[in-house]
KEPA-695579 format. One line per 4 residues: their letters; for each residue x, y, z of N, C-alpha, C. Coordinates in nm, 3 decimals. Layout:
REM KEPA-695579
a> X/Y/Z/X/Y/Z/X/Y/Z; ...;
This chain:
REM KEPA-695579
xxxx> 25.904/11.377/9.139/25.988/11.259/9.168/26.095/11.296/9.268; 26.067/11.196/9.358/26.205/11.234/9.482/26.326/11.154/9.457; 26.464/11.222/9.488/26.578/11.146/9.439/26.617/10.986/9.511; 26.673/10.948/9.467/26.689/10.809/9.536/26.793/10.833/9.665;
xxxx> 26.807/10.958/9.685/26.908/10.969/9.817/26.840/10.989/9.929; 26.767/11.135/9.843/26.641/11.154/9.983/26.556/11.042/10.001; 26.499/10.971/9.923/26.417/10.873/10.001/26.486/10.770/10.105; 26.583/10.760/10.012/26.653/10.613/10.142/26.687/10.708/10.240;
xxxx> 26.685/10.811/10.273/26.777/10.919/10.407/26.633/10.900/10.486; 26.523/10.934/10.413/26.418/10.937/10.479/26.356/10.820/10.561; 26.408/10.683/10.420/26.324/10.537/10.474/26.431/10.518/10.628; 26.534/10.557/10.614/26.639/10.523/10.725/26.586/10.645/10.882;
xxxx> 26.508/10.700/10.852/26.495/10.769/10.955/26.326/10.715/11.009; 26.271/10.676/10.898/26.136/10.628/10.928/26.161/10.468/11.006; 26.278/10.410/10.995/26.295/10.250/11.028/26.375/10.301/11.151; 26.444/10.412/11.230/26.484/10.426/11.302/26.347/10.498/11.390;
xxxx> 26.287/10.569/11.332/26.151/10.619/11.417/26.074/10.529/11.473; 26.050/10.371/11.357/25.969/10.320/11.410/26.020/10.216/11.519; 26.115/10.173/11.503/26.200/10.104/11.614/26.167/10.142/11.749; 26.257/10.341/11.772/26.255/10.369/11.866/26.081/10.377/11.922;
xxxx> 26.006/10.373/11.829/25.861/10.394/11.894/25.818/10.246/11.980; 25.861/10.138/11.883/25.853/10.044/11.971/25.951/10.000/12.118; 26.061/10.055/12.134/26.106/10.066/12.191/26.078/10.130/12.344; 26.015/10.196/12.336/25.971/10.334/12.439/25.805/10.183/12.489;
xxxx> 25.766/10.138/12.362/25.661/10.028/12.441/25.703/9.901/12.495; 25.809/9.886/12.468/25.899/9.741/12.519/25.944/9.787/12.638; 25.960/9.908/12.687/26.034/9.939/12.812/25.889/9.938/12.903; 25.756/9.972/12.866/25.687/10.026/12.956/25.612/9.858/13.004;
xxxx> 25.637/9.779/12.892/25.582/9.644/12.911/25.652/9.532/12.962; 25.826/9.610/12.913/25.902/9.493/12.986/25.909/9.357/12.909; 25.891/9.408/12.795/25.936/9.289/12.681/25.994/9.357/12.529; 26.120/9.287/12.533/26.187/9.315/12.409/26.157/9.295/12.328;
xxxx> 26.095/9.130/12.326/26.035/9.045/12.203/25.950/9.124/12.076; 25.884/9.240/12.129/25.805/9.292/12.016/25.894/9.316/11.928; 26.046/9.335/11.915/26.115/9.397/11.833/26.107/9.288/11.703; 26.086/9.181/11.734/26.082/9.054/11.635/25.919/9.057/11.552;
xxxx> 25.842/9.137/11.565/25.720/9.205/11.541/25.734/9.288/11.458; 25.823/9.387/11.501/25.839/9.520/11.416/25.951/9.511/11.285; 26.019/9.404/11.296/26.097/9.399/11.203/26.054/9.355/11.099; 25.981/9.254/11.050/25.878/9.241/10.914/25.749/9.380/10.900;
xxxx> 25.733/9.427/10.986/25.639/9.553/10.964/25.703/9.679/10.909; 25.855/9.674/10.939/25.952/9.800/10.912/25.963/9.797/10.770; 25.997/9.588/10.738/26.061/9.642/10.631/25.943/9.603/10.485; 25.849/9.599/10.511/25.725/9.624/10.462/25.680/9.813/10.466;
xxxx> 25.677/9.872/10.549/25.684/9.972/10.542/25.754/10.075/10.452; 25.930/10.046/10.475/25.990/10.107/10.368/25.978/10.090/10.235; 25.912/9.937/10.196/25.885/9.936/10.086/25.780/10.009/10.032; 25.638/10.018/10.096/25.518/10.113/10.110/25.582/10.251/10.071;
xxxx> 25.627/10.349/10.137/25.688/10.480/10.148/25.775/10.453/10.012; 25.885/10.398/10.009/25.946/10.351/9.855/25.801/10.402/9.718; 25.722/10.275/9.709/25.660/10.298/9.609/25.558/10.461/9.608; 25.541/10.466/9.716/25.492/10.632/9.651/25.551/10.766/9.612;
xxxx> 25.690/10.739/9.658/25.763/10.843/9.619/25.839/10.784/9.529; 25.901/10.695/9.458/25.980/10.687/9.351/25.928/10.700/9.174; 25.936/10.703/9.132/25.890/10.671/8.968/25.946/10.607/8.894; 25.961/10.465/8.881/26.032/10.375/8.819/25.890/10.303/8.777;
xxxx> 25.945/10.172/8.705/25.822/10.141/8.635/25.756/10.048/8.669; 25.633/10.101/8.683/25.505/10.061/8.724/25.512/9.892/8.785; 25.533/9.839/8.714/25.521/9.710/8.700/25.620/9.664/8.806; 25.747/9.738/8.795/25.835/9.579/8.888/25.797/9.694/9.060;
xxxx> 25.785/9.807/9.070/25.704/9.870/9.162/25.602/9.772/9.230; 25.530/9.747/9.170/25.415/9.633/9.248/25.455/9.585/9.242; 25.595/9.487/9.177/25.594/9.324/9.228/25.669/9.344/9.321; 25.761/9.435/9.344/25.838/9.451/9.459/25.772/9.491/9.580;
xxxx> 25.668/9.535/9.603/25.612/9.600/9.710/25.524/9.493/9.724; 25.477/9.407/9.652/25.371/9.286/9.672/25.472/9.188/9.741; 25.530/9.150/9.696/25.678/9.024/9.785/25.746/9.073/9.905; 25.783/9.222/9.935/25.786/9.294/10.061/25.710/9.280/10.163;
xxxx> 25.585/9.342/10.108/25.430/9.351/10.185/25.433/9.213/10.263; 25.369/9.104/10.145/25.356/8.997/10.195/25.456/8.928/10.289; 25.554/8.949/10.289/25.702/8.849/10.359/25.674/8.917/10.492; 25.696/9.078/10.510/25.641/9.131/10.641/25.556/9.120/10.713;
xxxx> 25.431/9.123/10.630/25.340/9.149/10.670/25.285/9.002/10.734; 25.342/8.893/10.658/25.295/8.752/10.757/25.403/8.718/10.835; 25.513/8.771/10.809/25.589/8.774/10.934/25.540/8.818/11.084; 25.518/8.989/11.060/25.461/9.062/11.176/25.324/8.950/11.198;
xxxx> 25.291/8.922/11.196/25.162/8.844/11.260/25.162/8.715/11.280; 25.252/8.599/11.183/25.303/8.506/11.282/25.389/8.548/11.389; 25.495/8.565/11.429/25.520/8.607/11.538/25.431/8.683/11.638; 25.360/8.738/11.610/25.294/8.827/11.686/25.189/8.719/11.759;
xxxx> 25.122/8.635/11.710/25.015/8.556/11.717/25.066/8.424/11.813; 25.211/8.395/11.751/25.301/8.289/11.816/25.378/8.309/11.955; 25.405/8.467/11.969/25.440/8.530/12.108/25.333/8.550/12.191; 25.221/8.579/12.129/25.110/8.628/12.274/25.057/8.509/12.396;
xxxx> 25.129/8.659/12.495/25.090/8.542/12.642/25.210/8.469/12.665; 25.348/8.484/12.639/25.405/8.377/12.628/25.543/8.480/12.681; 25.542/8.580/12.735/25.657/8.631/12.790/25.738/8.705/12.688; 25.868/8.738/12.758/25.992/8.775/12.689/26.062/8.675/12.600;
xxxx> 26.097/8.676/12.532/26.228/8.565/12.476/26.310/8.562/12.576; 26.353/8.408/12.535/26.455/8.385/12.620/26.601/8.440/12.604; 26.617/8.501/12.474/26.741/8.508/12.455/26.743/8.649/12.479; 26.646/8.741/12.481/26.611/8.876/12.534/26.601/8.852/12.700;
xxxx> 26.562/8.782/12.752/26.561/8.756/12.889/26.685/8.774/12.931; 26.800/8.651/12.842/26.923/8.657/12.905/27.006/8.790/12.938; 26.991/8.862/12.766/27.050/8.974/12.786/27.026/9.117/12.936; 26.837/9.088/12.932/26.806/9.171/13.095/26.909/9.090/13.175;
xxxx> 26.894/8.981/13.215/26.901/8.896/13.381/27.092/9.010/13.367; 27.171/8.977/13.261/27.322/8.973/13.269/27.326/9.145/13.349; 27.296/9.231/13.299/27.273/9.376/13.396/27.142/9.467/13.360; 27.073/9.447/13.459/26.910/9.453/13.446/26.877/9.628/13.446;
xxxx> 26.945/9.724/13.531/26.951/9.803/13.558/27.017/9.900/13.394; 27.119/9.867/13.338/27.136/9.958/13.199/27.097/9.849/13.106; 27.019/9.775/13.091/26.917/9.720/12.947/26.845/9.783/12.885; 26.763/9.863/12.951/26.654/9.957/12.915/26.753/10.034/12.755;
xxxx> 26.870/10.119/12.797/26.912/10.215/12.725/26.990/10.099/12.649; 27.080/10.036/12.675/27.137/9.934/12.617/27.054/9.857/12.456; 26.947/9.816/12.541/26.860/9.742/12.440/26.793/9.871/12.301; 26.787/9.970/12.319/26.764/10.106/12.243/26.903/10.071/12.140;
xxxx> 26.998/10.085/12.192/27.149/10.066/12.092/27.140/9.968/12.058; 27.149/9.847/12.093/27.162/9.725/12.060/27.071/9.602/11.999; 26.938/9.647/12.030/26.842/9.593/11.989/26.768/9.710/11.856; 26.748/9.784/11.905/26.651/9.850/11.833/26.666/9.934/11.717;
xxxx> 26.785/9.982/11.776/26.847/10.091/11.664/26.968/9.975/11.553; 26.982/9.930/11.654/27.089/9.785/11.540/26.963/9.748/11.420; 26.879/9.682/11.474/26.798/9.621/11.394/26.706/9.704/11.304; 26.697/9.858/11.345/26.657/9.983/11.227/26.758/9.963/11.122;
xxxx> 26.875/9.982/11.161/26.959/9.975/11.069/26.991/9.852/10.933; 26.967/9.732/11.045/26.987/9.612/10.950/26.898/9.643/10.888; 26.759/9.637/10.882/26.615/9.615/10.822/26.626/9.729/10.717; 26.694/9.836/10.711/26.700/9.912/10.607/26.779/9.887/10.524;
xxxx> 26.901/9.839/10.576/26.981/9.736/10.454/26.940/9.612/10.397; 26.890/9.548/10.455/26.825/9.428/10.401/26.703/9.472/10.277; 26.681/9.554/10.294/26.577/9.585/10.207/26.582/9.672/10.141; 26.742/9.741/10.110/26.765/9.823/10.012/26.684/9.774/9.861;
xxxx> 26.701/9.652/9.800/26.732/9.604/9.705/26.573/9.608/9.663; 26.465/9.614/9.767/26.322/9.640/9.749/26.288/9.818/9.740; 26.398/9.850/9.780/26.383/10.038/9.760/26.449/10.070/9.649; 26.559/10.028/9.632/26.688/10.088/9.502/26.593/10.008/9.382;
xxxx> 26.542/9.942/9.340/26.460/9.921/9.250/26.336/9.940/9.177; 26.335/10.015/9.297/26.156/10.091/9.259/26.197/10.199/9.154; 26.357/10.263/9.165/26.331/10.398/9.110/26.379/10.385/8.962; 26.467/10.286/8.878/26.517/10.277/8.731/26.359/10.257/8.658;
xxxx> 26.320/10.358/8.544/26.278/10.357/8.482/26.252/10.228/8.402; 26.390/10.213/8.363/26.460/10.042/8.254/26.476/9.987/8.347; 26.475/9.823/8.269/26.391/9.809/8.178/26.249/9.843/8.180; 26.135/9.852/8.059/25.984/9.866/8.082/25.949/9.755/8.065;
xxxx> 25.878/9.710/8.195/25.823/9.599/8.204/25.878/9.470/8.264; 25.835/9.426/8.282/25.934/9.265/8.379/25.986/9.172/8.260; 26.111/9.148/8.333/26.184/9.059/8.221/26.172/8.935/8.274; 26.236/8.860/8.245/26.327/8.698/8.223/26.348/8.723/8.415;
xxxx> 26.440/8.774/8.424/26.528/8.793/8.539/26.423/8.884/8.692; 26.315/8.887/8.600/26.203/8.927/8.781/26.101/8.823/8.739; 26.110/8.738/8.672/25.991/8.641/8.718/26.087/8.529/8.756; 26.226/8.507/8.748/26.366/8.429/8.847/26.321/8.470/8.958;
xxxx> 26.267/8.615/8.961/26.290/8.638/9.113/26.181/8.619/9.211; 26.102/8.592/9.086/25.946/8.576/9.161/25.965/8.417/9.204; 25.996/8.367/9.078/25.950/8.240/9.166/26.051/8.213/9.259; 26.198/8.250/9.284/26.250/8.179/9.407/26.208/8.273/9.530;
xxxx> 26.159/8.357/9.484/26.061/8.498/9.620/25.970/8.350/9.645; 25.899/8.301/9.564/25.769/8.216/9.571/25.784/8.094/9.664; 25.898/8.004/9.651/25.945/7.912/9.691/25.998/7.925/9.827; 26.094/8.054/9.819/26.120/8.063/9.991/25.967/8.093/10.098;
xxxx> 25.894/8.180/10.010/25.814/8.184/10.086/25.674/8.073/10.125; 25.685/8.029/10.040/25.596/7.906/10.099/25.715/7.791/10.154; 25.794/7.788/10.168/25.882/7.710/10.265/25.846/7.776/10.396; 25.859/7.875/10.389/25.840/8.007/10.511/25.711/7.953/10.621;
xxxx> 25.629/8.013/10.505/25.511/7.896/10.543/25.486/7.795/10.613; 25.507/7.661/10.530/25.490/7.556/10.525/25.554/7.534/10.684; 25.659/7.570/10.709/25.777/7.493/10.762/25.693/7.574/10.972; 25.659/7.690/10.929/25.624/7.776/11.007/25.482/7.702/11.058;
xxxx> 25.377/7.669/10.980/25.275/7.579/11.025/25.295/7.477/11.063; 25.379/7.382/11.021/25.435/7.280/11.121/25.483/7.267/11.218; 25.552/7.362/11.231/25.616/7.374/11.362/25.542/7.419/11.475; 25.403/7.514/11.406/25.331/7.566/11.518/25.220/7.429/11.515;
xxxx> 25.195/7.317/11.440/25.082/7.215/11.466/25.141/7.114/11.583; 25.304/7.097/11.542/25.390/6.998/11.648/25.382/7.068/11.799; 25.380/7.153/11.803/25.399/7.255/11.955/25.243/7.230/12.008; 25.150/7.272/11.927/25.027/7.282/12.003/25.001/7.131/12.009;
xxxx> 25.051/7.045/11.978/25.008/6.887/12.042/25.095/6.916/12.183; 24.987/6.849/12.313/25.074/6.847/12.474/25.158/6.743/12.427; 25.129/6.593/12.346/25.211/6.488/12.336/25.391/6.539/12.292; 25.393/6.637/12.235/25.518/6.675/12.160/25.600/6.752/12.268;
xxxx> 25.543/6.763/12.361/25.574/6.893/12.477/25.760/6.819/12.522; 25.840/6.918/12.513/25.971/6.839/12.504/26.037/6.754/12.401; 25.981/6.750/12.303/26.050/6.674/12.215/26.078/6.766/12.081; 26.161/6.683/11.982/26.242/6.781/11.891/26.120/6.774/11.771;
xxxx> 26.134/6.891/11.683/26.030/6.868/11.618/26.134/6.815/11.462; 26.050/6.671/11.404/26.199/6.615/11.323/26.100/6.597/11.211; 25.968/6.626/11.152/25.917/6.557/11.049/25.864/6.685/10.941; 25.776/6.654/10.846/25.778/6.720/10.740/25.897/6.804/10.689;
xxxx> 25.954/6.978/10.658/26.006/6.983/10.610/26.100/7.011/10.740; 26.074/7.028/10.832/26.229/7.010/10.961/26.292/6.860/10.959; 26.258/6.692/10.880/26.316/6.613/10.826/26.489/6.703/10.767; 26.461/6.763/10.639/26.529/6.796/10.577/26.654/6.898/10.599;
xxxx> 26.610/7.000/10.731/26.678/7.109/10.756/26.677/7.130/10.929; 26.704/7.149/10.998/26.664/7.212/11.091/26.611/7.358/11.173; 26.624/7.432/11.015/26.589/7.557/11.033/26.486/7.571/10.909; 26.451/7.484/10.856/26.380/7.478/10.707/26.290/7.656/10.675;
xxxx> 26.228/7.750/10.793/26.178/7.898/10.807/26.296/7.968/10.782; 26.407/7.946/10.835/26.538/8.036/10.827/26.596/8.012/10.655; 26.591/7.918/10.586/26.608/7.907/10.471/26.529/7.971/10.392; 26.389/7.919/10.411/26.306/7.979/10.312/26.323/8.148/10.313;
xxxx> 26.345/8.205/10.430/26.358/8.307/10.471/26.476/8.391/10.354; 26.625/8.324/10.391/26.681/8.367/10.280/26.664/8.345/10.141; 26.598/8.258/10.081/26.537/8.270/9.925/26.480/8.331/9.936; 26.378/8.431/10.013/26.308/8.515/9.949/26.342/8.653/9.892;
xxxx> 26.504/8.725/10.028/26.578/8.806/9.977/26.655/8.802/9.883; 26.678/8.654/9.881/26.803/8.657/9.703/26.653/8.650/9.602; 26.549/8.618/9.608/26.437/8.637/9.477/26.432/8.814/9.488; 26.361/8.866/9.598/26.369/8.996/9.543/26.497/9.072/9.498;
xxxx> 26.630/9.002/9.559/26.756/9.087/9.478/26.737/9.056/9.335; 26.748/8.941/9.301/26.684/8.906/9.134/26.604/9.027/9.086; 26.482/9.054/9.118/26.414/9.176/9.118/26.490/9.276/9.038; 26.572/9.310/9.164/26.681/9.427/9.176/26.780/9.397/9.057;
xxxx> 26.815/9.269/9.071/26.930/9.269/8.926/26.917/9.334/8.822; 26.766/9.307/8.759/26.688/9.346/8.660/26.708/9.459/8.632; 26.743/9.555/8.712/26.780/9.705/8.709/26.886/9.751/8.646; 26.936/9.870/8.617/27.044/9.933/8.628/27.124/9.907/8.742;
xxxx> 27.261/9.843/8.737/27.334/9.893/8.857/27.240/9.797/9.000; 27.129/9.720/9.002/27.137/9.700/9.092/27.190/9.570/9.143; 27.242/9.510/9.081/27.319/9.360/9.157/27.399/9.407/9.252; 27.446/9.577/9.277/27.489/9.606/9.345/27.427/9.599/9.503;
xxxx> 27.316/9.563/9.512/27.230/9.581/9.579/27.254/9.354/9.658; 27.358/9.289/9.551/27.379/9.200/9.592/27.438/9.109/9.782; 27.479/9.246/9.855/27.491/9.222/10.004/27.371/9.205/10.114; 27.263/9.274/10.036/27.131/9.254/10.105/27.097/9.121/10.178;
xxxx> 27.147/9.041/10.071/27.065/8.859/10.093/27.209/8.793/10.139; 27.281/8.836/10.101/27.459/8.772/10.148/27.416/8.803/10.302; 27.438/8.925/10.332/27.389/8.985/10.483/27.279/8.903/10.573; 27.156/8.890/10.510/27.017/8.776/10.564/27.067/8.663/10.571;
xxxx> 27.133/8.591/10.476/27.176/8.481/10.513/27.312/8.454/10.585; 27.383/8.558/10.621/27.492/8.538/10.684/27.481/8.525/10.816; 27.351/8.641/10.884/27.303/8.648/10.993/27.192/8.550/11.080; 27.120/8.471/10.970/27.023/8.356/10.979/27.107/8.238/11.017;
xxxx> 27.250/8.212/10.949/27.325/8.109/10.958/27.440/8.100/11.039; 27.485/8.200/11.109/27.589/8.277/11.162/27.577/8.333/11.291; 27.432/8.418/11.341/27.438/8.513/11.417/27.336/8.506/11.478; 27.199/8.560/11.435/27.137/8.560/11.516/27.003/8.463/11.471;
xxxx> 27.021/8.355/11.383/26.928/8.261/11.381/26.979/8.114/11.429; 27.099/8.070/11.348/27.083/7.939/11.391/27.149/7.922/11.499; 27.251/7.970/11.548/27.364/7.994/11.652/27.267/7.999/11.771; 27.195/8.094/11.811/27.155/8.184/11.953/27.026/8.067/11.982;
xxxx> 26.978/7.971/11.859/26.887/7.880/11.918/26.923/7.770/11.949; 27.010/7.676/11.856/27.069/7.557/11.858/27.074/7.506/11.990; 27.205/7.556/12.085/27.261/7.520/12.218/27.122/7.494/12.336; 27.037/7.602/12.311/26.895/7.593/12.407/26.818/7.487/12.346;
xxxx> 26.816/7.516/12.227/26.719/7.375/12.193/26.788/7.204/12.227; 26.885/7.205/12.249/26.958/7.091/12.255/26.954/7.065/12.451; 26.917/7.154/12.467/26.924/7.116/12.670/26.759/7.145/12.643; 26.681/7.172/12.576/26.519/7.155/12.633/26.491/7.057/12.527;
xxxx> 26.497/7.009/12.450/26.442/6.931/12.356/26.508/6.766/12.354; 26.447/6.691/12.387/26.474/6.538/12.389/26.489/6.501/12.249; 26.631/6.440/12.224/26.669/6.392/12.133/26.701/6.454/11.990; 26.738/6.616/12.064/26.783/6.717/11.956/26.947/6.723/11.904;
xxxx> 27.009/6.685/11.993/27.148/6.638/11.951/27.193/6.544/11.852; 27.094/6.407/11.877/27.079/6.310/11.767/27.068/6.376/11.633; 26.946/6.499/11.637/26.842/6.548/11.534/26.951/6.608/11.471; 27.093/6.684/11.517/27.166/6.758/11.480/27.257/6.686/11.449;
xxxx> 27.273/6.554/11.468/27.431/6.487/11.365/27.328/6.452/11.279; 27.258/6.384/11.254/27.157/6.381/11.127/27.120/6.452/11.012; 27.084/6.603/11.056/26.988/6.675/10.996/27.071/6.794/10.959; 27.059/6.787/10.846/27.157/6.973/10.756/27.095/7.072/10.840;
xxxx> 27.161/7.156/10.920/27.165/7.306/11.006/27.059/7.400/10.896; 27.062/7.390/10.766/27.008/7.521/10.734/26.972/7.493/10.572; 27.063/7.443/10.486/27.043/7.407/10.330/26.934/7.218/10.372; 26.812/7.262/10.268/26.723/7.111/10.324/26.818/7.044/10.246;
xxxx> 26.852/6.876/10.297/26.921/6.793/10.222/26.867/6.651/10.282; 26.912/6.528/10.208/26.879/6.412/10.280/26.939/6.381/10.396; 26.851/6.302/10.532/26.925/6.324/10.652/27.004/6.177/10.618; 27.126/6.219/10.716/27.209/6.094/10.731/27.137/6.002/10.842;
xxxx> 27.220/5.870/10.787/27.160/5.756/10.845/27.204/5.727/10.973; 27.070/5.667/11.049/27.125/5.667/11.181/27.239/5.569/11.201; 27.329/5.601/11.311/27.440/5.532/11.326/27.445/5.386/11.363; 27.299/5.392/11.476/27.219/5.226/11.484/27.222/5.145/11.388;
């Protein structure tokens, strides 16, 4: 059994390895965007490496590495599937165009190695739980966590197939996408997104000591709502999208709720 120090020293050097590996291929291709690729693959990974070296019990081991796996692992491939052929991001674009010449090393600090870092914190709460012995067996408080793991993630889903059925119609080309569950939210993926880290902290509660592990999902959702989800898209979507401003006095930013009535 390896201690819970060395492994996280290790998962933190394996989420910084794999970064910089993608990194070294974003420079030779000239697109940042993969980094939005590697970040559900990272933190699927650390969970992987987690369960073979810890010895905690059996049981919340797989459910934690099954809700990891899965959240990454259809992450890395929607995006991946949803980027191909389709350039840089734009918001990675901006950052080249502003000084094109130190991005290369820039984007290594700022992109890559930032986001090693986040992705290993975000997913402490799927590593620090693998290793408490206690309780044996899943309680009350990891099938809480399953099902709101369950719920964000088929929001995740759901919200993610719609959005990619509205895009591939040419008729929609320019317009805001306002129906099924983007009615309710305007980020309805960025939500589901954070229920799935507060279900696996649930997980983690279950533990010894781990609610400590409670900044993980505070952090995901601070950054989804704050930083680098709803913020860095909003303003662009509102100068390319017809009738997205409307969509935004209407429509809750991020918690789904009923939309307000039009002012007409």
């Amino acid at each position: 059994m390896e201690s819970i120090s060395s492994v996280l020293i290790l998962n933190l050097c394996i989420s910084a390895g794999l970064m910089a590996s993608v990194w070294i291929v974003s420079f030779r291709i000239r697109d940042v965007s993969i980094v939005d690729i590697a970040w559900g693959a990272a933190g699927a990974t650390l969970a992987i490496t987690t369960y073979f070296l810890a010895d905690g019990d059996p049981a919340r081991k797989l459910l934690l590495l099954g809700m990891t796996v899965l959240w990454g692992g259809r992450l890395a491939l929607h995006i991946g599937v949803r980027s191909r052929g389709k350039g840089e991001d734009f918001r990675y674009a901006a950052m080249r165009a502003r000084a094109p010449e130190s991005f290369p090393l820039r984007s290594l600090v700022t992109v890559f190695l930032l986001q090693a870092v986040l992705i290993w914190t975000i997913s402490l709460p799927a590593q620090v739980a693998q290793f408490p012995e206690t309780p044996r067996g899943l309680t009350l408080l990891d099938f809480l966590g399953l099902g709101v793991w369950a719920v964000g993630f088929s929001m995740e889903v759901l919200a993610d197939a719609q959005l990619q059925a509205f895009l591939a119609d040419p008729a929609n080309r320019g317009k805001a996408m306002t129906k099924g569950l983007w009615r309710y939210s305007r980020h309805p993926n960025y939500f589901g997104d954070s229920l799935i880290w507060w279900g696996i902290f649930l997980v983690a509660a279950a533990t010894p000591r781990g609610w400590m592990t409670v900044f993980s999902p505070l952090l995901m959702t601070f950054f989804l709502m704050r930083v680098s989800g709803v913020p860095m898209l909003e303003e662009a979507l509102a100068q390319r999208r017809e009738g997205y401003r409307e969509y935004m006095e209407r429509t809750s930013s991020f918690f789904p709720w009923l939309p307000k009535k039009s002012r007409s």
